[in-house]
C-alpha beads as a LAMMPS data file, in Angstrom:
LAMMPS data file: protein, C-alpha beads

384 atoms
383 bonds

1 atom types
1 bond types

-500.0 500.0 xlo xhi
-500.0 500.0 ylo yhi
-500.0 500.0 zlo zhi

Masses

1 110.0

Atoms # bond

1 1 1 -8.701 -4.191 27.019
2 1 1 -10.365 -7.041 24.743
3 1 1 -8.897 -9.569 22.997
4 1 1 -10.040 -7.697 19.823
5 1 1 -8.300 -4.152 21.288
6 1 1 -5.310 -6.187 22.114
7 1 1 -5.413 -7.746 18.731
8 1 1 -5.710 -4.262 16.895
9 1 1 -2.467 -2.847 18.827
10 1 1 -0.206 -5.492 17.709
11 1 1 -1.722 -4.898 14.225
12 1 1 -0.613 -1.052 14.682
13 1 1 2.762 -1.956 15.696
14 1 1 3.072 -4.848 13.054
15 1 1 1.661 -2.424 10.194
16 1 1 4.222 -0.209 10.705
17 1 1 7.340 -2.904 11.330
18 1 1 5.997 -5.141 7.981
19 1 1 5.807 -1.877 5.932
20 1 1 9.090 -0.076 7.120
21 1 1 11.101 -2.943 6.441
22 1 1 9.562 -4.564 3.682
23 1 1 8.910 -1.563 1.587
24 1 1 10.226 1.510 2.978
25 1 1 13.644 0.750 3.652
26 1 1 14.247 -0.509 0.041
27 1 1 14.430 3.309 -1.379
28 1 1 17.046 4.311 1.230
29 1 1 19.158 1.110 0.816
30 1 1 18.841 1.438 -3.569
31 1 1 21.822 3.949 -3.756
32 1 1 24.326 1.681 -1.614
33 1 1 23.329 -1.465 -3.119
34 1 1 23.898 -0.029 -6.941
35 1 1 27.050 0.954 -5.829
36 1 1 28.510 -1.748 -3.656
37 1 1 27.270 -4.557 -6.406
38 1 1 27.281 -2.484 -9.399
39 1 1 24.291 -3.670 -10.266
40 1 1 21.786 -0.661 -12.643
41 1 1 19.498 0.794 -10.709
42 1 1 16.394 -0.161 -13.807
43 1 1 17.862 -3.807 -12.493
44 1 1 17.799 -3.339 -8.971
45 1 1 14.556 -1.544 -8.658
46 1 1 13.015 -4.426 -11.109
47 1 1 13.597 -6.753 -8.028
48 1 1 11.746 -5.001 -5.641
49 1 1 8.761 -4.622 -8.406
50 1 1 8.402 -8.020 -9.126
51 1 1 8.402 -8.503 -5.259
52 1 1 5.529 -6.806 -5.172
53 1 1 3.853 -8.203 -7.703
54 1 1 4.292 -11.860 -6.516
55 1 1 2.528 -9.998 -3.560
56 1 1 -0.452 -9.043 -5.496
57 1 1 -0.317 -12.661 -6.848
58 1 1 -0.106 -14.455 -3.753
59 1 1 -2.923 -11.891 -1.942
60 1 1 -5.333 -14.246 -3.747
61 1 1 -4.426 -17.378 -2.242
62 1 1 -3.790 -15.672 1.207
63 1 1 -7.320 -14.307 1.038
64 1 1 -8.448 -18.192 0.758
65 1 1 -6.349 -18.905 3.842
66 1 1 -7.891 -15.642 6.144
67 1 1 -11.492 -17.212 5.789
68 1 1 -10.458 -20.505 6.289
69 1 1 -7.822 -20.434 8.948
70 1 1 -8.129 -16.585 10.090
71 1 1 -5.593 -13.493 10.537
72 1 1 -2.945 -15.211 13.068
73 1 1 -1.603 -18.210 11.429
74 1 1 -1.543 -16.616 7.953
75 1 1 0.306 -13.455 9.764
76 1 1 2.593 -14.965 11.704
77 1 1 3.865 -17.294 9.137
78 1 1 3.837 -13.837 6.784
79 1 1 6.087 -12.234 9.312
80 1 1 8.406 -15.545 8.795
81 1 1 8.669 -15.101 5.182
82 1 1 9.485 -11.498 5.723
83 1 1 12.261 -12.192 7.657
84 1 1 13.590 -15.009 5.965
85 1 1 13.239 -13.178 2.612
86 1 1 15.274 -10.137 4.082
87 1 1 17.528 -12.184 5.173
88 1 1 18.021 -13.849 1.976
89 1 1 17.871 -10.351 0.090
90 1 1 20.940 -9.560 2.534
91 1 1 23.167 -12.400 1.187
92 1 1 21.952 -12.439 -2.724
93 1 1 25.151 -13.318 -4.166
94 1 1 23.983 -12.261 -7.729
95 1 1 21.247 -10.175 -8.935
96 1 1 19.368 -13.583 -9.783
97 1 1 19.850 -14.752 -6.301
98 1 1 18.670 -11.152 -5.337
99 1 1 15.894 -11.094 -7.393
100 1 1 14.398 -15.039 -5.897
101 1 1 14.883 -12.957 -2.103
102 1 1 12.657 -10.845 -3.492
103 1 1 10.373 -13.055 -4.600
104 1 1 10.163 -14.420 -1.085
105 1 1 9.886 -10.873 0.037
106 1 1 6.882 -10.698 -1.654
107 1 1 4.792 -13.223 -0.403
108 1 1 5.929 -12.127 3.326
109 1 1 4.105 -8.644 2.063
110 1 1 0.985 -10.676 0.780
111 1 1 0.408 -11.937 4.042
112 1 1 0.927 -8.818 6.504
113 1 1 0.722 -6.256 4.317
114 1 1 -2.831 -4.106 4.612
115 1 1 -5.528 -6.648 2.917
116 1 1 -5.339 -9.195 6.218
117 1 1 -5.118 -6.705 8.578
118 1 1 -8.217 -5.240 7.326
119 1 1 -9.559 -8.402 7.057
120 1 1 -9.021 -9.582 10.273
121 1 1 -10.136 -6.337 11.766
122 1 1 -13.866 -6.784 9.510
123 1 1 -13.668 -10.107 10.713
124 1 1 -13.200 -9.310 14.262
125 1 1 -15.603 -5.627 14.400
126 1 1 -17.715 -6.268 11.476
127 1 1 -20.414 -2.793 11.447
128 1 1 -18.020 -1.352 13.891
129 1 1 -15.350 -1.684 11.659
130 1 1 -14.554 1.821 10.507
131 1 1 -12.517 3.480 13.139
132 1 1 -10.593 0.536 13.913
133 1 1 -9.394 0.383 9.958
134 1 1 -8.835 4.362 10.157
135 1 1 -6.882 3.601 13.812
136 1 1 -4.416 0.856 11.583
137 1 1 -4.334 3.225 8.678
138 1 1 -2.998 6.317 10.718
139 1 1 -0.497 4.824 12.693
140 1 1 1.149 2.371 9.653
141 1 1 1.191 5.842 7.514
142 1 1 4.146 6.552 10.013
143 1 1 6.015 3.579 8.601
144 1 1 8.149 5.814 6.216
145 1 1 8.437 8.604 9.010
146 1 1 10.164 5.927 11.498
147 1 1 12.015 3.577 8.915
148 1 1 13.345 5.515 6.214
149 1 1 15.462 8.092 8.987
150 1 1 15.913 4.684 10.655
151 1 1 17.365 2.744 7.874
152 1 1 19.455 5.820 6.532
153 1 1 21.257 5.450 10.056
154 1 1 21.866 1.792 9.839
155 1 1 23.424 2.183 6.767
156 1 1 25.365 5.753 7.850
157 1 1 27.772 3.070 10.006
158 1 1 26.907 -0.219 8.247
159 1 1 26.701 -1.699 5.022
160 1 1 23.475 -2.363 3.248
161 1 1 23.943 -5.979 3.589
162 1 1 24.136 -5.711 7.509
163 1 1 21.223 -3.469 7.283
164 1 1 19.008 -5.458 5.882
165 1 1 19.689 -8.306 8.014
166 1 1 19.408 -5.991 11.078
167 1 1 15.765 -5.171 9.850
168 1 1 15.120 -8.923 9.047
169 1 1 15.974 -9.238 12.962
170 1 1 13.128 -6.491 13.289
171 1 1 10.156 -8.551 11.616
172 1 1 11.272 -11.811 13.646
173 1 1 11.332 -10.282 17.008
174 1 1 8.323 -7.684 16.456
175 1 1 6.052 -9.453 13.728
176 1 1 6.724 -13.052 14.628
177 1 1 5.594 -13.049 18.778
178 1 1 3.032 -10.036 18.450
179 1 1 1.016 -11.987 15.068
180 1 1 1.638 -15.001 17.247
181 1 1 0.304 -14.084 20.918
182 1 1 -1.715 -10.970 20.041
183 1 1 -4.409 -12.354 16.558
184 1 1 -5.806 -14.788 19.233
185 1 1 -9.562 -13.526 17.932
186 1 1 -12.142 -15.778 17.758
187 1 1 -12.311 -16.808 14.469
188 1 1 -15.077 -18.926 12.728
189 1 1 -14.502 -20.246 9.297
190 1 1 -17.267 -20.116 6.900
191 1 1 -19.112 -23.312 5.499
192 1 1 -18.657 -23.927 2.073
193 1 1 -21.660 -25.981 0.979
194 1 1 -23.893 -25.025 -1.853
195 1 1 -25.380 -21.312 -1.811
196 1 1 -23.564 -20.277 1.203
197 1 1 -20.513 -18.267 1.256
198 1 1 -18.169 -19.970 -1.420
199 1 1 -21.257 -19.847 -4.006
200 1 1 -21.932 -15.652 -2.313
201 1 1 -17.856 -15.236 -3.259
202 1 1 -17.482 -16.578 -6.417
203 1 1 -21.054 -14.172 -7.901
204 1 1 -19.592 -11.144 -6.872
205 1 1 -15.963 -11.692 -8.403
206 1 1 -17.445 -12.834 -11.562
207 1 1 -19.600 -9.993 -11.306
208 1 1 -19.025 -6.438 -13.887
209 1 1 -19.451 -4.025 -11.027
210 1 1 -16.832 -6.258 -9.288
211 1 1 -14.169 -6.311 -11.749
212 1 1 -15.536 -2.385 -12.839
213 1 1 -14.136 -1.149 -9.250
214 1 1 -11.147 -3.292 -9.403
215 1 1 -10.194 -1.685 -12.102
216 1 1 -11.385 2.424 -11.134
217 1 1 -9.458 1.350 -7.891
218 1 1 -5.690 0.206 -9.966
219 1 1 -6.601 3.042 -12.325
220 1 1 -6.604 5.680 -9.735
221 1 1 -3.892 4.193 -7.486
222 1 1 -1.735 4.570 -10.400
223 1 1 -2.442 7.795 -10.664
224 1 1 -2.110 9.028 -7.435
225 1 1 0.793 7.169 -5.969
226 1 1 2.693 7.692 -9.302
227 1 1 2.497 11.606 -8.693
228 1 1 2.845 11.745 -5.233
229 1 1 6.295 9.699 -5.024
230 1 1 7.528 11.699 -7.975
231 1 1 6.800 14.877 -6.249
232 1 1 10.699 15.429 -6.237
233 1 1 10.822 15.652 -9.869
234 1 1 7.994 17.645 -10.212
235 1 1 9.268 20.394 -7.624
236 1 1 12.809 20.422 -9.251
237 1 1 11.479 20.985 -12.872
238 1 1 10.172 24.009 -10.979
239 1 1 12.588 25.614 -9.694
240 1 1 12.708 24.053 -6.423
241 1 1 15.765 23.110 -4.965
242 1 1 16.624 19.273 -3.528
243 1 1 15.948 20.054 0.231
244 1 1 12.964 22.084 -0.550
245 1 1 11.313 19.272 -2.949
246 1 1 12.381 16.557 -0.145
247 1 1 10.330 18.214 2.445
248 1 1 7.190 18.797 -0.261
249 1 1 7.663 14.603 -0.344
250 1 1 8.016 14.610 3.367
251 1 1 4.663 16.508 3.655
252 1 1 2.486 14.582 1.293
253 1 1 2.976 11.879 4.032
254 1 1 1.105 14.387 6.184
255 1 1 -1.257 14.690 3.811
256 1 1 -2.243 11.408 3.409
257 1 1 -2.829 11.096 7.533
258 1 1 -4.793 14.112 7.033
259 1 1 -7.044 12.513 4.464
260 1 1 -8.170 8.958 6.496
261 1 1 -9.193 11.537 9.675
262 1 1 -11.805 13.173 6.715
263 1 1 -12.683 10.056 6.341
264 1 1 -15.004 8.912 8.849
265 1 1 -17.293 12.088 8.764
266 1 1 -17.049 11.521 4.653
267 1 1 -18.374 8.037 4.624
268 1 1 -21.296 8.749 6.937
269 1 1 -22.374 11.636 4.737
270 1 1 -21.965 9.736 1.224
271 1 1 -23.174 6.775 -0.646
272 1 1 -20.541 3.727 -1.121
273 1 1 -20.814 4.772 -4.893
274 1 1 -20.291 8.592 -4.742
275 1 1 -17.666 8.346 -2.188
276 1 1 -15.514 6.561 -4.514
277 1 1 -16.006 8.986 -7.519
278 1 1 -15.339 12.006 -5.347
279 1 1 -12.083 10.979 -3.783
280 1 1 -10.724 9.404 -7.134
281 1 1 -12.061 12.541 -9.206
282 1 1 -11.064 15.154 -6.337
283 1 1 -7.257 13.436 -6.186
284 1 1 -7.343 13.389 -10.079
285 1 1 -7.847 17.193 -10.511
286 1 1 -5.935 17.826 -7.577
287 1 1 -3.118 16.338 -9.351
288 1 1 -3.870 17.968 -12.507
289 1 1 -3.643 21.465 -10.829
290 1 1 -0.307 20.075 -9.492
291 1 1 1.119 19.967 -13.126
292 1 1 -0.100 22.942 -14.435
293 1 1 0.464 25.378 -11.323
294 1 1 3.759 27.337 -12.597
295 1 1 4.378 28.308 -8.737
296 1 1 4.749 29.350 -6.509
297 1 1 6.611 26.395 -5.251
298 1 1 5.057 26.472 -2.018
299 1 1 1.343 27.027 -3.243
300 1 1 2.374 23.283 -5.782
301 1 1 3.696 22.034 -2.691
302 1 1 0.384 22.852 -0.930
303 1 1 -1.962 21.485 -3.048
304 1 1 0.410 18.030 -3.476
305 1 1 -0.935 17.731 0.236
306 1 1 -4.349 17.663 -0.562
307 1 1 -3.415 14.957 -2.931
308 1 1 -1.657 13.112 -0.738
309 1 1 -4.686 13.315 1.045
310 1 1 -7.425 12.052 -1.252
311 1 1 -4.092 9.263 -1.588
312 1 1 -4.574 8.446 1.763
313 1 1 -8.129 8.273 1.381
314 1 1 -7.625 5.895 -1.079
315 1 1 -6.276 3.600 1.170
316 1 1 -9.382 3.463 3.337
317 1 1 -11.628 3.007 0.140
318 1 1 -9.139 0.097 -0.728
319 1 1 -9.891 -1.210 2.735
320 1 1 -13.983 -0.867 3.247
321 1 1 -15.073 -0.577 -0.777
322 1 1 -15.832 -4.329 -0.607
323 1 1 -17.505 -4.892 2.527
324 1 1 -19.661 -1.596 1.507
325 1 1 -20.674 -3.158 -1.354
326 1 1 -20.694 -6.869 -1.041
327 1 1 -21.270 -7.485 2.547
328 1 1 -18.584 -9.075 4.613
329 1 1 -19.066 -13.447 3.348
330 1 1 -15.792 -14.852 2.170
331 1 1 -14.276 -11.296 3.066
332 1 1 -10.595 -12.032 2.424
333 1 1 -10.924 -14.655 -0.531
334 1 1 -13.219 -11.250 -2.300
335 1 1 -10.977 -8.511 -0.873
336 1 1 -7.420 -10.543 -2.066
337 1 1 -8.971 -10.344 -5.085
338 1 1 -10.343 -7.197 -5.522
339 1 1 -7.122 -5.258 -4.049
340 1 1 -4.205 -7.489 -6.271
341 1 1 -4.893 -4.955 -9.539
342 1 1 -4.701 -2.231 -7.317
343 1 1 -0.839 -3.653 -5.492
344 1 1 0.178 -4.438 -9.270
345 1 1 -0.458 -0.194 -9.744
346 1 1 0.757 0.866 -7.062
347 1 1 3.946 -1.325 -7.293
348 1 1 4.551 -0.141 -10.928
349 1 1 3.705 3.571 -10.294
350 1 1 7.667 4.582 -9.071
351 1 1 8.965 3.781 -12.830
352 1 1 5.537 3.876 -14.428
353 1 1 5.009 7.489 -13.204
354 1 1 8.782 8.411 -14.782
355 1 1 8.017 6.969 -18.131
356 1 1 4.873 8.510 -17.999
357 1 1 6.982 11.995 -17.663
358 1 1 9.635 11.131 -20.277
359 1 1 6.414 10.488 -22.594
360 1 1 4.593 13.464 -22.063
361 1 1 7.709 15.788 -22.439
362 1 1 8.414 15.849 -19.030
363 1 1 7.499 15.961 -15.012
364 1 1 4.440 19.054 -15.402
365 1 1 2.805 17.114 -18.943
366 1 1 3.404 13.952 -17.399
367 1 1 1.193 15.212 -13.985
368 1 1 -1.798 16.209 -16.154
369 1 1 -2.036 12.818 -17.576
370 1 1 -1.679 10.828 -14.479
371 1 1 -4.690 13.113 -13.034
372 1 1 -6.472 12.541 -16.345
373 1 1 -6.372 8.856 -15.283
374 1 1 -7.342 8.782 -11.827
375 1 1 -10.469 11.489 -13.587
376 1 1 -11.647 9.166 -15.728
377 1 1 -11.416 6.325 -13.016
378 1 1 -13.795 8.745 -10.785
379 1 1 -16.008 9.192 -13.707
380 1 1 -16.656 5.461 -14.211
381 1 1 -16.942 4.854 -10.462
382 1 1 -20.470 7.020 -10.673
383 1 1 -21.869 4.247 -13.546
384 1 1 -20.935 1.196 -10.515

Bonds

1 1 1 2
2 1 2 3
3 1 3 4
4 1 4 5
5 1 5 6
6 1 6 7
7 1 7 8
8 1 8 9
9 1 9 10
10 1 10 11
11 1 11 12
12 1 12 13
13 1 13 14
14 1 14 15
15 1 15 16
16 1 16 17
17 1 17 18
18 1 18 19
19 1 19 20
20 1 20 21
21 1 21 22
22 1 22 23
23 1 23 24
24 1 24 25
25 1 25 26
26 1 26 27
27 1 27 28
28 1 28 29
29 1 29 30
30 1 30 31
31 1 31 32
32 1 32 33
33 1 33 34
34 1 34 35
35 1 35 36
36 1 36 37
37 1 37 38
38 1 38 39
39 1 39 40
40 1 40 41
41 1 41 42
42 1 42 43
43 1 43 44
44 1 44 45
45 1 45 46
46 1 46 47
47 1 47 48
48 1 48 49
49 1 49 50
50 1 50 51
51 1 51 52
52 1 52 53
53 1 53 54
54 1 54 55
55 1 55 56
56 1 56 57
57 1 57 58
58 1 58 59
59 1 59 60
60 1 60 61
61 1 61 62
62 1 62 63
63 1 63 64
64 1 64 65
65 1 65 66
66 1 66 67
67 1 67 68
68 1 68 69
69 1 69 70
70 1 70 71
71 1 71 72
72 1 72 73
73 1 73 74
74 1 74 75
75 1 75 76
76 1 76 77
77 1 77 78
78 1 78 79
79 1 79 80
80 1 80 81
81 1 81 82
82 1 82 83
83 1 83 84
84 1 84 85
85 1 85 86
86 1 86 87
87 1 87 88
88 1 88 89
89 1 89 90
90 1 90 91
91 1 91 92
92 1 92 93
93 1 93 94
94 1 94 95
95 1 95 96
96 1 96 97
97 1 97 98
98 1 98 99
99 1 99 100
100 1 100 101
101 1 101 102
102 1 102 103
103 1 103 104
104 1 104 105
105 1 105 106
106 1 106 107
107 1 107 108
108 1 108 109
109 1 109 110
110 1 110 111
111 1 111 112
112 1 112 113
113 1 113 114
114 1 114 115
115 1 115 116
116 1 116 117
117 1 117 118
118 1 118 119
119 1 119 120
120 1 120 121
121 1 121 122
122 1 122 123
123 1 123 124
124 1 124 125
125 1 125 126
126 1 126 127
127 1 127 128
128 1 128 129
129 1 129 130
130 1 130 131
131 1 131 132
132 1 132 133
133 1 133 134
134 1 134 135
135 1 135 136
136 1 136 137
137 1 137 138
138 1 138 139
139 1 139 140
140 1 140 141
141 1 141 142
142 1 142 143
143 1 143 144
144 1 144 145
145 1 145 146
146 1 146 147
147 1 147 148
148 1 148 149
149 1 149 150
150 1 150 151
151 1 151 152
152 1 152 153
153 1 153 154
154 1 154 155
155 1 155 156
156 1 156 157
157 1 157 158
158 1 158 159
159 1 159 160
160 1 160 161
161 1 161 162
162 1 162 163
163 1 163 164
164 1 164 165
165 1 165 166
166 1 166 167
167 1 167 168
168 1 168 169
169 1 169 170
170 1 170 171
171 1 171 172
172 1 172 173
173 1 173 174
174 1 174 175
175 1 175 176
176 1 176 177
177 1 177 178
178 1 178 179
179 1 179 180
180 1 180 181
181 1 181 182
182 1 182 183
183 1 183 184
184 1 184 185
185 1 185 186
186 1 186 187
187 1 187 188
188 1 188 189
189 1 189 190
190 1 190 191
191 1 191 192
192 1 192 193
193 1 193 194
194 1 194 195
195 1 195 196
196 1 196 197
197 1 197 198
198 1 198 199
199 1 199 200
200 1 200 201
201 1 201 202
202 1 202 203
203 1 203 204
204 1 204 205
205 1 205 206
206 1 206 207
207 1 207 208
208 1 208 209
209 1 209 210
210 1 210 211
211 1 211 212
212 1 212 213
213 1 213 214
214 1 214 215
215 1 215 216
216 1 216 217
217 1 217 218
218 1 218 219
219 1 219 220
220 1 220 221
221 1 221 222
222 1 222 223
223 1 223 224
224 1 224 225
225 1 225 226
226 1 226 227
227 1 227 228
228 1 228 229
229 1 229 230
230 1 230 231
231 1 231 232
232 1 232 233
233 1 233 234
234 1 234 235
235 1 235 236
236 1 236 237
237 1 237 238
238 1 238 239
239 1 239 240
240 1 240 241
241 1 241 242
242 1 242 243
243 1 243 244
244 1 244 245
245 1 245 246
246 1 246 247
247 1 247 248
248 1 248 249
249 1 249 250
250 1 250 251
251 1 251 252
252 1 252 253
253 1 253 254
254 1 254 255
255 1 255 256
256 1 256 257
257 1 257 258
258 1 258 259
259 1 259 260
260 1 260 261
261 1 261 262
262 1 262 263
263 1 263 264
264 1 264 265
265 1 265 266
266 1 266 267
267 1 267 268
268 1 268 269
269 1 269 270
270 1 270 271
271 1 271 272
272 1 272 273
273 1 273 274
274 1 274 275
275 1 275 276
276 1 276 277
277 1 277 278
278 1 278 279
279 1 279 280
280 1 280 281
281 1 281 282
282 1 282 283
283 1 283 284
284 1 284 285
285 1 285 286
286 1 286 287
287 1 287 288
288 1 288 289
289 1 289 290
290 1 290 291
291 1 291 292
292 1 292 293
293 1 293 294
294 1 294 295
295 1 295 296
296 1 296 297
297 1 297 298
298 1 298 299
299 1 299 300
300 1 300 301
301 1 301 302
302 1 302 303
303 1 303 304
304 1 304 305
305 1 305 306
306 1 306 307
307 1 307 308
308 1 308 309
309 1 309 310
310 1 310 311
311 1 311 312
312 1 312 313
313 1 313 314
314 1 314 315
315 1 315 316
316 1 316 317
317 1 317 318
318 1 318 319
319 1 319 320
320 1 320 321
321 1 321 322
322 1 322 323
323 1 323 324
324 1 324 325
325 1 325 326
326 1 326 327
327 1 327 328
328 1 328 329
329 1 329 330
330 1 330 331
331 1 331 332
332 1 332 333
333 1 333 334
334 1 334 335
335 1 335 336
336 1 336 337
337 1 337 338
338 1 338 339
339 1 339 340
340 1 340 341
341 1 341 342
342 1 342 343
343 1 343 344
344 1 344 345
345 1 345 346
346 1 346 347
347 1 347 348
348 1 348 349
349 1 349 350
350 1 350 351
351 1 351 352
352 1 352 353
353 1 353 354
354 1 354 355
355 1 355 356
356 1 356 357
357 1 357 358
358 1 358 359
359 1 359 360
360 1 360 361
361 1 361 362
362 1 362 363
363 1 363 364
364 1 364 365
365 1 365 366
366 1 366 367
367 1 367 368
368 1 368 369
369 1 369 370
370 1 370 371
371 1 371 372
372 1 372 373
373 1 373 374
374 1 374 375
375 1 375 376
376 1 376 377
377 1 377 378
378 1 378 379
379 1 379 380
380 1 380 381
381 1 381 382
382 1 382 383
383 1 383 384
């Protein structure tokens, strides 16, 4: 094996770590740290959102840092925050002191999250970049399979406290050495002289069809992650019972690994441009039919899948929509950039997606519009 093949393992195995810890276990752990600080849970959940927008923030300036310095530096010191800011989230004395570890949380997510792994793999694979960004894709969309049993455990015989700083152990002694050893990669910086790559970079973010696909891209991932992780909600107001609604969410997880193996074959039979529409405007009436189905439960629970799957499709877009359209030149200053509207949306789309309910007149109303969104988003995408 290359240095590239060993490079993309650790990725797989880091991918999964940064996102089962860093995001995952946070939904297990809410419930025991409400009640051990008695802390609300609209306060406790606003931490770990304005975590992840700091993320979106900082994605910018760690896209700067990928073309300069490349993927191993940026990641390993990522993997550092992580751990430090779990760590820190662990021993919040207040919810102010909770809400700065989450802060630090966030900018640990910035720089290991999915935006510099897939910029490291373009970097590394360039036009042979597809299956290796499907290959991180698959295995990281185990993260919640492995972590969130994992982390219920942990706290079945510990507190959450302990927990967490058990899983900041994980990201130092998984994330540190294997971003450390393994992102070895030649890596050339590009010059930044007049009418090379800086001059390239700065066109195409000022440019409309840019910030036009930013925005289809936040638009639908709004849309798509709020429904699928408020799939509970959805299955209860029909009928369903608890367990049967938890396994619906269980399966949409399924789904979305179903969605990045359609993938390949997809993007070598469409256009860049239609590709985008079509998953955006499938997902959006998918999610559509979701609301308006009356039942049977399982035939809503079946077509949440295929949701989940045009969601994981999504991902992919997220990951090759630049470098499709803009070539790969400055790739992570363009792609930070491009992807931080989209981690603002996706970050916001737990609460956004319940308001959204409450304002519609509940869970089935509330679906329609959030596939309205992600509809319109795919009918836009086919003017860019």
């Amino acid at each position: 094996m290359d240095a590239r093949g060993r490079g993309l393992v650790a990725l797989c195995v880091t991918e999964i770590t940064s996102w089962g810890t860093l995001y995952y276990a946070f939904p297990v752990l809410l419930g025991p740290i409400t009640a051990d600080t008695g802390w609300s849970s609209t306060a406790t959940v606003g931490a770990f959102s304005a975590g992840a927008v700091v993320s979106a923030i900082t994605g910018v300036v760690v896209g700067r840092l990928l073309d300069r310095f490349g993927p191993r530096g940026v990641m390993t010191a990522g993997s550092v925050l992580g751990a430090l800011g779990l760590a820190a989230v662990a021993l919040a004395p207040s919810l102010v002191a909770f809400y700065v570890a989450w802060v630090v949380v966030g900018a640990g997510q910035a720089a290991t999250f999915y935006p510099p792994a897939f910029a490291a793999i373009t970097g590394w694979y360039g036009p042979d970049r597809l299956r290796p960004l499907t290959t991180v894709t698959l295995v990281a969309g185990f993260a919640s399979t492995v972590f969130a049993p994992l982390t219920a455990a942990l706290v079945g015989s510990l507190s959450w406290r302990e927990t967490y700083l058990v899983l900041a152990l994980v990201v130092a002694v998984v994330g540190v050495p294997l971003h450390a050893t393994f992102l070895r990669v030649p890596w050339t910086a590009p010059a930044v002289r007049p009418g090379t790559p800086d001059d390239v970079a700065r066109a195409v973010i000022r440019s409309p069809r840019f910030l036009g696909l930013a925005a289809v891209m936040a638009l639908a991932g709004f849309g798509l992650y709020s429904a699928t992780i408020n799939l509970v909600g959805l299955l209860e107001a029909r009928g369903a019972p608890l367990g049967l609604a938890a396994i619906g969410l269980g399966l949409i997880g399924a789904g979305q690994v179903g969605g990045r193996l359609l993938y390949a074959p997809l993007s070598r039979r469409t256009a860049p441009g239609v590709r985008v529409a079509l998953v955006v405007a499938v997902g959006g009436a998918l999610v559509v039919l979701v609301g308006v189905l009356p039942g049977p439960v399982g035939l809503v629970i079946a077509v949440a899948v295929l949701a989940g799957a045009c969601r994981g499709m999504h991902t992919l877009l997220q990951a090759s929509v630049v470098s499709d359209r803009w070539g790969t030149t400055s790739f992570g200053r363009v792609n930070g950039i491009f992807t931080a509207p989209t981690t603002v949306a996706v970050a916001l789309a737990p609460a956004g997606g319940v308001l959204v309910a409450e304002l519609a007149g509940g869970f089935p109303a509330g679906y329609v519009v959030l596939g309205a969104l992600a509809l319109v988003a795919g009918a836009v995408a086919l003017g860019l």
